[in-house]
C-alpha positions in Angstrom: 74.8 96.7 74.6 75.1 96.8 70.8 72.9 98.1 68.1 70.9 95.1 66.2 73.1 93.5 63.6 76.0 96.0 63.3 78.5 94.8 66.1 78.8 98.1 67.3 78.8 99.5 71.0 77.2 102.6 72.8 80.8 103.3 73.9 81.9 103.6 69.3 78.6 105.8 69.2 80.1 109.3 67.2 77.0 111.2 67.6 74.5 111.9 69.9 71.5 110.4 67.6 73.6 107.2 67.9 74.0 106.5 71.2 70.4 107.3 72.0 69.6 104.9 69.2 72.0 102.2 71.6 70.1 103.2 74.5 66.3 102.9 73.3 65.8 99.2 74.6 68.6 99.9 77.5 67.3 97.3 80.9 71.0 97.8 82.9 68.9 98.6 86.3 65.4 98.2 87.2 64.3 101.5 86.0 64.1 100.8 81.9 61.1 98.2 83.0 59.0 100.4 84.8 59.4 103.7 81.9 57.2 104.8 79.6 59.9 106.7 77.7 63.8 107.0 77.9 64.5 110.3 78.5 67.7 111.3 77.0 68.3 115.0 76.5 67.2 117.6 74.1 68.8 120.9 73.2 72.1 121.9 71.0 73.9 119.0 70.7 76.9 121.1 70.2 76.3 123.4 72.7 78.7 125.1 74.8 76.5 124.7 78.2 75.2 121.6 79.4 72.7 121.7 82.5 72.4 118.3 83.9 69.6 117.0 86.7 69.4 114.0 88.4 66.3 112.1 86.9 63.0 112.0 84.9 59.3 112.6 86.3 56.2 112.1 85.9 55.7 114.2 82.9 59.3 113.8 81.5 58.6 110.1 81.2 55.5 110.8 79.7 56.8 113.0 76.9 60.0 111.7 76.8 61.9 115.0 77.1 63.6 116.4 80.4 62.3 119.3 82.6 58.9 119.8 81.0 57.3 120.2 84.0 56.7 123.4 86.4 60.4 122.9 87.1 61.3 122.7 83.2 58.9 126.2 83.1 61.2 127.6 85.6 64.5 126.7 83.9 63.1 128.6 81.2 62.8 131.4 82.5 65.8 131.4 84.5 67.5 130.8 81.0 65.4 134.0 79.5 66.7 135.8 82.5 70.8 135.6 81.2 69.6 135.6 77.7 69.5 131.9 76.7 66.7 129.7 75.1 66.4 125.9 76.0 67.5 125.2 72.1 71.1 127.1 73.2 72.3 124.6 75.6 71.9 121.0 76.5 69.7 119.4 78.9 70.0 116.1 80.8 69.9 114.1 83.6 72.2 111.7 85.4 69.4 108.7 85.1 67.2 108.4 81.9 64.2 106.4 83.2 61.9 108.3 86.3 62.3 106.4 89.3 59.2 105.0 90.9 57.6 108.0 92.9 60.2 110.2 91.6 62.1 108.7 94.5 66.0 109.3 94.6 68.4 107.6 92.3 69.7 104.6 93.8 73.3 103.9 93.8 73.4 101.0 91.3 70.9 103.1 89.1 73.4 105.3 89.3 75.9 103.0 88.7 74.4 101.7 86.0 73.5 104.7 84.1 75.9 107.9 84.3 78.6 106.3 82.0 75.6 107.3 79.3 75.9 110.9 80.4 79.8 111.0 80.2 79.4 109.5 76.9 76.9 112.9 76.4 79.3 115.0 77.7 82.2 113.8 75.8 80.0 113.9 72.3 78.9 117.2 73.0 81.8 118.6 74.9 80.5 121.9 76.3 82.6 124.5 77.7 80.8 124.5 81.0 78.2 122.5 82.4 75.5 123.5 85.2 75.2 120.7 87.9 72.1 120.6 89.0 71.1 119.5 92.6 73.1 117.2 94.5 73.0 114.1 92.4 74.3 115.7 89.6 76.9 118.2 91.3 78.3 115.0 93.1 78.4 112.8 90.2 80.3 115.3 87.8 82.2 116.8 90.5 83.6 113.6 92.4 82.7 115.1 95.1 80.5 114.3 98.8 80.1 118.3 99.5 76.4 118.9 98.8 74.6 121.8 96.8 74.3 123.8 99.5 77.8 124.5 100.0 78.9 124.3 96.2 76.3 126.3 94.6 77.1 129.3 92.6 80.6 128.8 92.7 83.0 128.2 89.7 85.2 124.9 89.5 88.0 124.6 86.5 89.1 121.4 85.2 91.4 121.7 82.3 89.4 123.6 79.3 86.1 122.8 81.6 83.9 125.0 83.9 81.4 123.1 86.8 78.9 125.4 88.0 76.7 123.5 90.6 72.8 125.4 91.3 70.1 124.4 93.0 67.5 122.3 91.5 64.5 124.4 90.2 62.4 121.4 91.4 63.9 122.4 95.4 63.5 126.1 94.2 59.6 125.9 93.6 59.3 123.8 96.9 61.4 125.8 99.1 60.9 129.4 98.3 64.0 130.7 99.7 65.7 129.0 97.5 64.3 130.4 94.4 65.8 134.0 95.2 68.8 132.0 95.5 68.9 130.0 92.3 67.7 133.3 90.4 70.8 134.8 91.8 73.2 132.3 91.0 72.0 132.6 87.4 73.0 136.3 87.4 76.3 134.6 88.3 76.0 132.2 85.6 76.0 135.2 83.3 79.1 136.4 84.6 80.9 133.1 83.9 79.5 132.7 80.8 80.7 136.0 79.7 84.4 135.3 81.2 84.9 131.9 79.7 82.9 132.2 76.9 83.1 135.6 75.6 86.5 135.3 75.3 87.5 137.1 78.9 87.8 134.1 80.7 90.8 133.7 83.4 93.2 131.5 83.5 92.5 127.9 83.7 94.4 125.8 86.4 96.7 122.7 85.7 94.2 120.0 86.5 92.8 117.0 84.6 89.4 117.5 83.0 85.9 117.1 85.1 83.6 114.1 84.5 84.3 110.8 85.8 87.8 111.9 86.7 89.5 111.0 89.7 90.8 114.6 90.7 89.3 115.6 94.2 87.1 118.8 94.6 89.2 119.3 97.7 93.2 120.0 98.7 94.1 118.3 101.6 94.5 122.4 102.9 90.7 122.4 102.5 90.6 124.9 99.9 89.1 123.6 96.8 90.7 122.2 93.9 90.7 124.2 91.0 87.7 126.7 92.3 87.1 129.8 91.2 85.6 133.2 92.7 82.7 134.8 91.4 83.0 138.2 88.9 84.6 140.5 91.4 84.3 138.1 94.7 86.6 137.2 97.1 88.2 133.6 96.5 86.4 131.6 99.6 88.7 129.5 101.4 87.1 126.9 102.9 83.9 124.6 102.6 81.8 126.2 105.0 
């Protein structure tokens, strides 16, 4: 995929407004034919938190911006709650165009799409980044443990911090989960005020998070460069 005329790749791209520039007329899986916009990502694009979802819907492909929706409202406010604004971070998703039904990403869509958001992540190189929902805590964290396991937990890779959460999408349809996800932002704030408000502990000696091939887990079953919450016991297994 090159830009018209200059020879270049997505892969050169040295800024964000580039690469979405590469990525406008992008048809590597069968969701660019059905779209009515590329969704790409919006906030800071030097921010130092990233939150990352797992695909458009119907009203981010209309608009062409992610989590506009009720879910987008919620994120809001779970942002207002730790004293952040949507233009302080970076939002995205692991797939740019909504799939059909907002139906799950499928494997080669997958496949076919998230070296765009390491491309993101590497442009915009946050200090943590906020996986949200399964898709997206699996993809950054090279990982098959799911969301419900991982959430509100702290994972180090290098200079990098993983927090997975829930979706606010699963929050608003399963209500337990919103008390949750509003408490795992509370836990958010303590990381963020760790790693970067200068208190943060030390990192471990691992290789840094996306698209790596470091495992999540030790073959003791302890995970691989996790951390405990502010003032909580290290876990020491999965479940």
């Amino acid at each position: 995929m090159q830009e018209g005329g200059s020879g270049l790749s997505w892969q050169e791209a040295r800024s964000l407004e580039e690469l979405e520039r590469f990525l406008k007329g992008c048809l590597r899986c069968g969701l660019g034919r059905g779209r009515t916009n590329l969704v790409f990502g919006t906030g800071d694009p030097f921010a130092r938190v990233m939150f990352v979802g797992e695909g458009p819907g119907f009203y981010e492909d209309k608009q062409g911006e992610p989590f506009v929706g009720q879910a987008g409202q919620f994120l809001d406010q779970l942002l207002a709650s730790i004293g952040l604004r949507r233009e302080q971070v970076y939002i995205a998703n692991c797939v740019k165009c909504r799939p059909p039904g907002n139906r799950d990403p499928l494997p080669e869509e997958l496949e076919a799409c998230t070296p765009f958001l390491f491309k993101q992540v590497e442009l915009i190189a946050p200090r943590i980044i906020c996986t949200l929902g399964n898709f997206a805590t699996r993809t950054l964290l090279q990982t098959t443990a799911g969301i419900t396991a991982l959430h509100g937990r702290r994972f180090r890779r290098g200079d990098r911090v993983f927090v997975p959460l829930f979706h606010p999408a699963a929050a608003l349809h399963k209500p337990p989960l919103k008390s949750i996800l509003i408490e795992d932002f509370q836990l958010l704030r303590g990381y963020l005020e760790e790693d970067l408000g200068g208190g943060g502990g030390e990192a471990e000696a691992s290789s840094s998070g996306c698209g790596g091939q470091e495992p999540l887990f030790s073959e003791s079953g302890v995970e691989a460069g996790e951390e405990a919450a502010p003032g909580e016991a290290r876990q020491l297994g999965l479940f």
